[in-house]
One Martini backbone bead per residue (centre of mass of N, CA, C, O) as a GRO file, in nm:
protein
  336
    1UNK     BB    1   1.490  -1.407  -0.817
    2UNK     BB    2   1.752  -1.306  -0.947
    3UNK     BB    3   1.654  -0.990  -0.931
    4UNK     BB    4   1.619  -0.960  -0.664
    5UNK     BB    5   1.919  -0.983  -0.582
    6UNK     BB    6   1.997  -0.762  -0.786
    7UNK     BB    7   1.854  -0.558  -0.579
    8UNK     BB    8   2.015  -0.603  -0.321
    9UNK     BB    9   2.280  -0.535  -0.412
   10UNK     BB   10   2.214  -0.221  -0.507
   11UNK     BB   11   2.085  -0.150  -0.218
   12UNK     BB   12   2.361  -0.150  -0.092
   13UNK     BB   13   2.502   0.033  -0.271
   14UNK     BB   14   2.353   0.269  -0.407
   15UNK     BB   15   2.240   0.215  -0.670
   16UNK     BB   16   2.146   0.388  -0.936
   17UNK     BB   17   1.825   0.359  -1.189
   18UNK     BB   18   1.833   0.676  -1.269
   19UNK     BB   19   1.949   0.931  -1.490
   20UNK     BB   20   2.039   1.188  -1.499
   21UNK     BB   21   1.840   1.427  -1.545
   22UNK     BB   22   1.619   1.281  -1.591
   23UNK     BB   23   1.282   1.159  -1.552
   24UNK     BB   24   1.117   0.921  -1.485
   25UNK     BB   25   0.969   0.851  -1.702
   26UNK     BB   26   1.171   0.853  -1.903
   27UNK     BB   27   1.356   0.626  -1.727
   28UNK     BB   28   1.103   0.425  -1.757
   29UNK     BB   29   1.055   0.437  -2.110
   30UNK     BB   30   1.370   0.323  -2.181
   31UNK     BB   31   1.374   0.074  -1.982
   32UNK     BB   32   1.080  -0.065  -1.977
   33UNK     BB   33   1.050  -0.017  -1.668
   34UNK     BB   34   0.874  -0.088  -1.334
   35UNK     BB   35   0.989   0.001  -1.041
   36UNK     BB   36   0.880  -0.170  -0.738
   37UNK     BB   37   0.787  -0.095  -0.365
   38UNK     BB   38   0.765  -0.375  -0.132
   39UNK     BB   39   0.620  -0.635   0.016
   40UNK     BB   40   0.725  -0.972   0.067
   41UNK     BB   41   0.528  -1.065   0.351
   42UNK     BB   42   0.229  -0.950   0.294
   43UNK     BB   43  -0.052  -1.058   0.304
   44UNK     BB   44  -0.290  -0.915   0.062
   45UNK     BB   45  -0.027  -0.676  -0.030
   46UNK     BB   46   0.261  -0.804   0.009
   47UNK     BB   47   0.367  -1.125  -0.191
   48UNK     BB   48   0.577  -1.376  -0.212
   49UNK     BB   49   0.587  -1.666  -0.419
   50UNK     BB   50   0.771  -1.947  -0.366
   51UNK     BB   51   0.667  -2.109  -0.628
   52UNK     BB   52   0.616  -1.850  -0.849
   53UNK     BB   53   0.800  -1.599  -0.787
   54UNK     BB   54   0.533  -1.414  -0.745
   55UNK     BB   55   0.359  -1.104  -0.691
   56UNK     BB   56   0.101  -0.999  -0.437
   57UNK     BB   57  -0.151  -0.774  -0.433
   58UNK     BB   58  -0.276  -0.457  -0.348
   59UNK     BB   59  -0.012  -0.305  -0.414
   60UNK     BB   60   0.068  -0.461  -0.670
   61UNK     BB   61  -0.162  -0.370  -0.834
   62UNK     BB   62  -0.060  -0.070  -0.864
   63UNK     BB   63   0.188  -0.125  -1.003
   64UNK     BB   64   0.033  -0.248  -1.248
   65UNK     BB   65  -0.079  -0.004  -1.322
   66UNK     BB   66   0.114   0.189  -1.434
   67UNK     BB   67   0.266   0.036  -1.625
   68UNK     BB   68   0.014  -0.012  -1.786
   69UNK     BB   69  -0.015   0.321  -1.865
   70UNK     BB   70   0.252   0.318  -1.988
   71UNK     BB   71   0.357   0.014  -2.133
   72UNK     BB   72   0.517  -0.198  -1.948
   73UNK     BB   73   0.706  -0.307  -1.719
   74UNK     BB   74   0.736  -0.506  -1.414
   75UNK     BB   75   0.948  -0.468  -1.112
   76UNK     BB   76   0.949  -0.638  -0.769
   77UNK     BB   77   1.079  -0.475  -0.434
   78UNK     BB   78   1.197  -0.564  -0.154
   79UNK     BB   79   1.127  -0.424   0.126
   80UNK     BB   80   1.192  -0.276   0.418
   81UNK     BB   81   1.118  -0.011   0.675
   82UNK     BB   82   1.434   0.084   0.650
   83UNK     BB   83   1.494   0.063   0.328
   84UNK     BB   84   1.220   0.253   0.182
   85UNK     BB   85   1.355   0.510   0.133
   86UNK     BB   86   1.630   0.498   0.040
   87UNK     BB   87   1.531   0.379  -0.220
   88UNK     BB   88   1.364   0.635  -0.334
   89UNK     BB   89   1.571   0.833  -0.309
   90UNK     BB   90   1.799   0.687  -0.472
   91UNK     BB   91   1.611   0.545  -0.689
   92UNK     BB   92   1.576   0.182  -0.719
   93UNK     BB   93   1.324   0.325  -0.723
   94UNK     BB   94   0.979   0.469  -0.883
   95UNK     BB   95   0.763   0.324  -0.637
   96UNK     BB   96   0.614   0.315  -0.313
   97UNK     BB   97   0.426   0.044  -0.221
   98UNK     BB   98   0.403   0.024   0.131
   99UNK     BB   99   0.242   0.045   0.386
  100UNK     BB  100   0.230   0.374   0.438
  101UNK     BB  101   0.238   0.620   0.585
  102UNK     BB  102   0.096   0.940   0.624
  103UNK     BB  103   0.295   1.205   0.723
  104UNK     BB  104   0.429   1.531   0.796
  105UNK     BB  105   0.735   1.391   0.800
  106UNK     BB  106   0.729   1.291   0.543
  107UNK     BB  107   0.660   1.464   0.369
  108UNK     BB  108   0.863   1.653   0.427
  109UNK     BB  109   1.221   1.770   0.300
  110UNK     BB  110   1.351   1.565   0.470
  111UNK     BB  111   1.277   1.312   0.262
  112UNK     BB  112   1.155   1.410  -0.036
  113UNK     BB  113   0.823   1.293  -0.021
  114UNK     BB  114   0.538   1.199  -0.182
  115UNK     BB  115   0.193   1.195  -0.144
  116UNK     BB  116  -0.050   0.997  -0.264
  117UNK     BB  117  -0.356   0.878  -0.273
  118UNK     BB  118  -0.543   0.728  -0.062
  119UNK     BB  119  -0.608   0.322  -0.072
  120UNK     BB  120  -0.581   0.298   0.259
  121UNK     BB  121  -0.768   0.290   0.565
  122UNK     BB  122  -0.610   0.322   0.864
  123UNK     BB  123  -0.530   0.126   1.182
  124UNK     BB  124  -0.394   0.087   1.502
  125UNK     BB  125  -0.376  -0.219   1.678
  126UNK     BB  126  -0.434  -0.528   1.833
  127UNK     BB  127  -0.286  -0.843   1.918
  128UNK     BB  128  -0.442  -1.166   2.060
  129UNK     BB  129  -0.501  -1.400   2.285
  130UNK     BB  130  -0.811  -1.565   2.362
  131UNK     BB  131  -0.662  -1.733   2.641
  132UNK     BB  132  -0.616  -1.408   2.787
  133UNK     BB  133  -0.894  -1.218   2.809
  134UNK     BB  134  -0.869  -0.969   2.613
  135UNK     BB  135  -1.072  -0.685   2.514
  136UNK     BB  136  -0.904  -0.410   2.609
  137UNK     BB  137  -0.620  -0.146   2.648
  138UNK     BB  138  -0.681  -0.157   2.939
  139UNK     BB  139  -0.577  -0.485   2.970
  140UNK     BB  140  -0.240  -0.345   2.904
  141UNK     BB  141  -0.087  -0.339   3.200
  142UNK     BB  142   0.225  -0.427   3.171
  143UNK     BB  143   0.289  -0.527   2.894
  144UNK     BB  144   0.378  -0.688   2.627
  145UNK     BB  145   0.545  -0.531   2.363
  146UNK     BB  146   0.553  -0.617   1.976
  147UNK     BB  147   0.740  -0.435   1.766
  148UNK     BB  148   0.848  -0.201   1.465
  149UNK     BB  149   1.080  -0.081   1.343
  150UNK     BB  150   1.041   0.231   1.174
  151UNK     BB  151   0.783   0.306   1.248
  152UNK     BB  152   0.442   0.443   1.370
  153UNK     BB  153   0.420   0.240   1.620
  154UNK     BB  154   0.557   0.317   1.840
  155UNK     BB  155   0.460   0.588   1.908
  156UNK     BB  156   0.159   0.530   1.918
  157UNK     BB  157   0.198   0.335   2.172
  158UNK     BB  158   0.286   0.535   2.378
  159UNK     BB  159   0.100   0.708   2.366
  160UNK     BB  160  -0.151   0.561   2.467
  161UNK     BB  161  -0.070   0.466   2.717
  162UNK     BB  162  -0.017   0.756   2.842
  163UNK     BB  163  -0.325   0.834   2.818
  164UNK     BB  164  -0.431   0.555   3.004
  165UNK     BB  165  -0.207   0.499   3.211
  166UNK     BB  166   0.040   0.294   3.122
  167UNK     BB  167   0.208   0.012   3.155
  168UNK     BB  168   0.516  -0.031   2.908
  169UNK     BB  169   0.649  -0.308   2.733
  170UNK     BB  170   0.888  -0.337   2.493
  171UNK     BB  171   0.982  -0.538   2.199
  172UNK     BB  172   1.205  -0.483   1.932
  173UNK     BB  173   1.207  -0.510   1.543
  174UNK     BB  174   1.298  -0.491   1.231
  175UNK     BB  175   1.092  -0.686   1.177
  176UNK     BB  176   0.764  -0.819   1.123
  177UNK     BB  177   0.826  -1.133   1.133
  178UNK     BB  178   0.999  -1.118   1.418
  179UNK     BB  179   0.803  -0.979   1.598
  180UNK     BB  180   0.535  -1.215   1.539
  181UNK     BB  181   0.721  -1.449   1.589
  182UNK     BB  182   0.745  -1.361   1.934
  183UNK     BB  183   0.453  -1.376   1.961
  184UNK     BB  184   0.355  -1.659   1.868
  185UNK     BB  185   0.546  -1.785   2.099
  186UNK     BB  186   0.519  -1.603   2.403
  187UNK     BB  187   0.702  -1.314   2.430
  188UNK     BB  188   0.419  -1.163   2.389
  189UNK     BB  189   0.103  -1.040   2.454
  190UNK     BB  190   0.173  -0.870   2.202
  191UNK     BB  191   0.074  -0.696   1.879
  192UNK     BB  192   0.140  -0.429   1.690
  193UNK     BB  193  -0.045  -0.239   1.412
  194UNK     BB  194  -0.194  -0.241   1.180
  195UNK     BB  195  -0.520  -0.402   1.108
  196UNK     BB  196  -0.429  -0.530   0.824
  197UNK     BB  197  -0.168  -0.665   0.928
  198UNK     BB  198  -0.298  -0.838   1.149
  199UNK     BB  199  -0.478  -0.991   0.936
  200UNK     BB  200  -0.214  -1.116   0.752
  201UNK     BB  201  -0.044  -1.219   1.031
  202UNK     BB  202  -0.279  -1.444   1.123
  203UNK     BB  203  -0.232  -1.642   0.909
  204UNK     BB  204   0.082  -1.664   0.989
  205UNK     BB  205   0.030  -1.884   1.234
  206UNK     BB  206   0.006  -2.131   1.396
  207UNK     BB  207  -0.267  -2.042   1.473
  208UNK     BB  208  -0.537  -1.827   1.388
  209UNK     BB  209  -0.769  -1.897   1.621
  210UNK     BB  210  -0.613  -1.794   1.895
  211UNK     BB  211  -0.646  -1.454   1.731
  212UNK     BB  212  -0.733  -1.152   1.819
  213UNK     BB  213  -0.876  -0.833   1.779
  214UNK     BB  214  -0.896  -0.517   1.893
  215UNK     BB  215  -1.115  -0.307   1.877
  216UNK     BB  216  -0.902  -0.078   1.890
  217UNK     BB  217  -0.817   0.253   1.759
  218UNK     BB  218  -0.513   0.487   1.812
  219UNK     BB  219  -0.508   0.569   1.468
  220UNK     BB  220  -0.380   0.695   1.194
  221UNK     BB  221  -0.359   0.520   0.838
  222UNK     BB  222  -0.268   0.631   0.594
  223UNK     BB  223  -0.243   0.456   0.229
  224UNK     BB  224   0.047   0.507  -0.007
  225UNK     BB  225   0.184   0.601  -0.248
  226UNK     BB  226   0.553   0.692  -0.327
  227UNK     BB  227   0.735   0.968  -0.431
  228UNK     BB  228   0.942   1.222  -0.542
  229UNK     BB  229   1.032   1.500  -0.516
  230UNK     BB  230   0.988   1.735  -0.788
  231UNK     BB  231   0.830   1.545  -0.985
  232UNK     BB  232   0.581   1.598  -1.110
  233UNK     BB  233   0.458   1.462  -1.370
  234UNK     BB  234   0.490   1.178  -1.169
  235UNK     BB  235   0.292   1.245  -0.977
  236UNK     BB  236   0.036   1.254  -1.136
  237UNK     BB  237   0.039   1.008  -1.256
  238UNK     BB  238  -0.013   0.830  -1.029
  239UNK     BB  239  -0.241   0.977  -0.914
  240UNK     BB  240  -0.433   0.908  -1.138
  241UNK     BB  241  -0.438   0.600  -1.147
  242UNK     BB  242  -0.570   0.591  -0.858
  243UNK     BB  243  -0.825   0.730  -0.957
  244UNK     BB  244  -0.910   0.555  -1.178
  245UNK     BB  245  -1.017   0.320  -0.995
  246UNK     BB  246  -1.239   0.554  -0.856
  247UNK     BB  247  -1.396   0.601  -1.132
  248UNK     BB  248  -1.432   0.280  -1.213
  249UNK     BB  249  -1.652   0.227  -1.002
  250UNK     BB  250  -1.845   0.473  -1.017
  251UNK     BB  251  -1.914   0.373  -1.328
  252UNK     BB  252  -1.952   0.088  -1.385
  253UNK     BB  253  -1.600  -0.002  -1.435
  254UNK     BB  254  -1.450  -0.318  -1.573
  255UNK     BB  255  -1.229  -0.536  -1.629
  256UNK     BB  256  -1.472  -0.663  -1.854
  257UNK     BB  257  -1.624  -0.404  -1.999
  258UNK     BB  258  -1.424  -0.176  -2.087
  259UNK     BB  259  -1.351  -0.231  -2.413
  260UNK     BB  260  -1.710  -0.170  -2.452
  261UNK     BB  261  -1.767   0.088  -2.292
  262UNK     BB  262  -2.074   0.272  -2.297
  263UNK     BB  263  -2.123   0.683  -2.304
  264UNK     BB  264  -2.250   1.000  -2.278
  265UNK     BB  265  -2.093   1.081  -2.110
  266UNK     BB  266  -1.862   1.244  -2.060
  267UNK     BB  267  -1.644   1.218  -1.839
  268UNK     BB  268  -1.636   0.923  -1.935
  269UNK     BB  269  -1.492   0.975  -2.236
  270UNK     BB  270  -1.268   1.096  -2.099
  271UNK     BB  271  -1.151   0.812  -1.960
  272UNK     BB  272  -1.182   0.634  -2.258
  273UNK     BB  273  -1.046   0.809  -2.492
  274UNK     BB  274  -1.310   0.952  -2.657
  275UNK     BB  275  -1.231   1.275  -2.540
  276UNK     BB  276  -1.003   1.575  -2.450
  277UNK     BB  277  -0.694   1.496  -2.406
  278UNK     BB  278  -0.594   1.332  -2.138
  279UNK     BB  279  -0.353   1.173  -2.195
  280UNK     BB  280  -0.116   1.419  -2.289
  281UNK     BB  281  -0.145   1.562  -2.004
  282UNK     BB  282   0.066   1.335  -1.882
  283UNK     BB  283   0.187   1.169  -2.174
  284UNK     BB  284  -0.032   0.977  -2.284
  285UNK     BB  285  -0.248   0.769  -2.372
  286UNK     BB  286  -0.560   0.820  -2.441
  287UNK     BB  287  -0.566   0.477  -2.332
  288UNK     BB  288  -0.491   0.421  -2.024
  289UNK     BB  289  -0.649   0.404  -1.857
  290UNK     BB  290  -0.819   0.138  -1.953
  291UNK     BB  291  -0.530  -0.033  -1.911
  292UNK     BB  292  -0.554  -0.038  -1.642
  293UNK     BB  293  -0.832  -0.217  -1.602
  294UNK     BB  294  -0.780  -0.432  -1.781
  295UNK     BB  295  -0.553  -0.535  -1.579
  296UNK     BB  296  -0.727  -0.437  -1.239
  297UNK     BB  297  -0.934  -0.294  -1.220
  298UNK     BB  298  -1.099  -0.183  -0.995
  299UNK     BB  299  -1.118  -0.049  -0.660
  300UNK     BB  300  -1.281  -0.330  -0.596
  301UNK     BB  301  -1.156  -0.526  -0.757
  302UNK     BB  302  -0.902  -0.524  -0.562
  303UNK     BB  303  -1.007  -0.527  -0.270
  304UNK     BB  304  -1.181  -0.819  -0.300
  305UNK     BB  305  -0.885  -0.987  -0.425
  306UNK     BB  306  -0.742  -0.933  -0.110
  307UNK     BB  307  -0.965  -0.822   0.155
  308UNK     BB  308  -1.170  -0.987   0.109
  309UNK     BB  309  -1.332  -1.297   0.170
  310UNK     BB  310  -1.101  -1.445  -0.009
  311UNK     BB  311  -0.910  -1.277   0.166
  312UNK     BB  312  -0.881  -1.093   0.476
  313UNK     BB  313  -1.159  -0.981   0.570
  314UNK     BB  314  -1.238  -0.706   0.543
  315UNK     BB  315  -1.435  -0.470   0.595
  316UNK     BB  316  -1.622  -0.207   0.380
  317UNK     BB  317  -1.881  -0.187   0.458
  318UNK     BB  318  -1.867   0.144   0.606
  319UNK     BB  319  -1.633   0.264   0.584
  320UNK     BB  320  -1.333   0.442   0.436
  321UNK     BB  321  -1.334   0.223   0.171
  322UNK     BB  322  -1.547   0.362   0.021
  323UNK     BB  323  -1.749   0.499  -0.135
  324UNK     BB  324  -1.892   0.797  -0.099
  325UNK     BB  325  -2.163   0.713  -0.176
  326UNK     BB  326  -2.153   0.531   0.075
  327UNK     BB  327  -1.948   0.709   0.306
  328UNK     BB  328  -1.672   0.739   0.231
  329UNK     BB  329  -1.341   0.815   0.081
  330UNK     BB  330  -1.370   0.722  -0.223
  331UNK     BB  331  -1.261   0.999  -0.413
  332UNK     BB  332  -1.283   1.178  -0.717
  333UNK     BB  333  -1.204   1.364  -0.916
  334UNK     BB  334  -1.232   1.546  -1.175
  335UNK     BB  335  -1.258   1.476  -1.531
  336UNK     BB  336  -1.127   1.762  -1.681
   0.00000   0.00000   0.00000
């Protein structure tokens, strides 16, 4: 919790902890940890557990994953919506992985980020009481919508209205907990966001059985990390690492039995570092992928221990967070 502290101090400060000259690998391989930015409230994806001060979720595991790959330490950065980018422009992170949508303008020289492999596909939806009798975004004409400025969900939210002639009235709040917990008191009709965060969410709500999420999906979010603009290097590390997790869960490669495990496919061996030289080519050791794995697991058992029936029970089979094979968008390049 300390080094929290001191990282909000220096992110008020906009103290870079990144070295000039250097590239992100380098400045992160000396410092021997990597600084990543997250949620800090936001059960499922990032959440800090104030009894054990650890951070923890599925955004929290691809953290640990790139770690992994390096073979440093780890420490998360909690970050509101309005200063995680500044965050990552100034330095302060590594890499941010805060459900992020990917859209053309964050994307674009304007913010100077670049949007690695999306790890969660999602839409926003609206969270409604079920004791209002409201079935869907039809029956929110006049209503009251709680949103959290800085995101993607304000615009999404007018659009929307706007599309089906509804009139809208909003209350807008700087957080998320601040806009959800205004809406959980009943001073708004609804709460708009991800419905995954919807499902997050309503964990935390005052009765959690009291609210229901709308069929209704208005928008794409696809979600993933962010890197700076213009470091190839680290972009490449990054955007495999996400890669790493979708072809080990493709090729039945698990936490469990990556350090044992056997196979004459040549792309599968070139992914356990026992012939290709691919880890060379990032920068890494033969056995990156590996410790990777090792850490968190592939992308399915990350899924599972975070959104699945134990953590937040949002459904994969049949989504577009499915493996290709299955229907999907969870699909790796070549390993080659």
């Amino acid at each position: 919790m300390k080094r929290v502290l001191v990282m909000a101090v220096l992110l008020a400060l906009a103290i870079p902890l990144f070295v000039a000259g250097q590239t992100t690998l380098e400045t992160v391989l000396a410092r021997g940890e990597l600084i990543v930015g997250v949620h800090g409230s936001l059960p499922g994806f990032g959440f800090l557990d104030a009894t054990t001060g650890q951070f923890t979720g599925f955004d929290v595991d691809y953290g640990k994953a790139i770690a992994a790959a390096l073979g440093v330490g780890v420490e998360f950065v909690p970050l509101t919506a309005g200063e995680r980018f500044t965050a990552l422009q100034t330095g302060q992170v590594d890499v941010l992985i805060r459900n992020t949508t990917w859209t053309l303008t964050r994307d674009s020289k304007d913010l100077g980020l670049d949007f690695c492999p999306t790890t969660f596909y999602d839409g926003q939806g609206f969270i409604v009481r079920k004791a209002d009798n409201i079935k869907s975004i039809k029956d929110l004409d006049g209503a009251t919508v709680c949103v959290t400025s800085g995101t993607t969900t304000e615009g999404n939210l007018a659009d929307a209205f706007r599309l089906n002639g509804l009139t809208l009235n909003t209350q807008v709040f700087a957080e998320t907990e601040a806009a959800f917990g205004a809406y959980d008191a009943g001073a708004c009709d609804c709460y708009t966001s991800d419905k995954s965060q919807l499902a997050s969410l309503r964990t935390t709500a005052t009765v959690p059985g009291d609210h229901t999420i709308l069929p209704d999906t208005i928008s794409k979010e696809p979600l993933g990390p962010l890197v700076r603009h213009g470091d190839d290097e680290w972009f490449d590390i990054v955007k495999w690492v996400v890669f790493a997790t979708f072809f080990a869960e493709e090729h039945g490669i698990t936490q469990a039995n990556v350090a044992t495990f056997s196979s004459d496919n040549p792309e599968v061996r070139r992914f356990l570092g026992l012939e290709g030289g691919m880890g060379a080519k990032l920068g890494l050791s033969e056995y990156w992928a590996v410790q990777v794995i090792a850490a968190v697991g592939n992308y399915g058992e990350i899924y599972e221990r975070h959104l699945g029936p134990d953590g937040l029970d949002i459904p994969r089979a049949g989504s577009l967070n499915d493996l290709y094979l299955q229907g999907g968008l969870i699909y790796c390049p070549a390993w080659r």
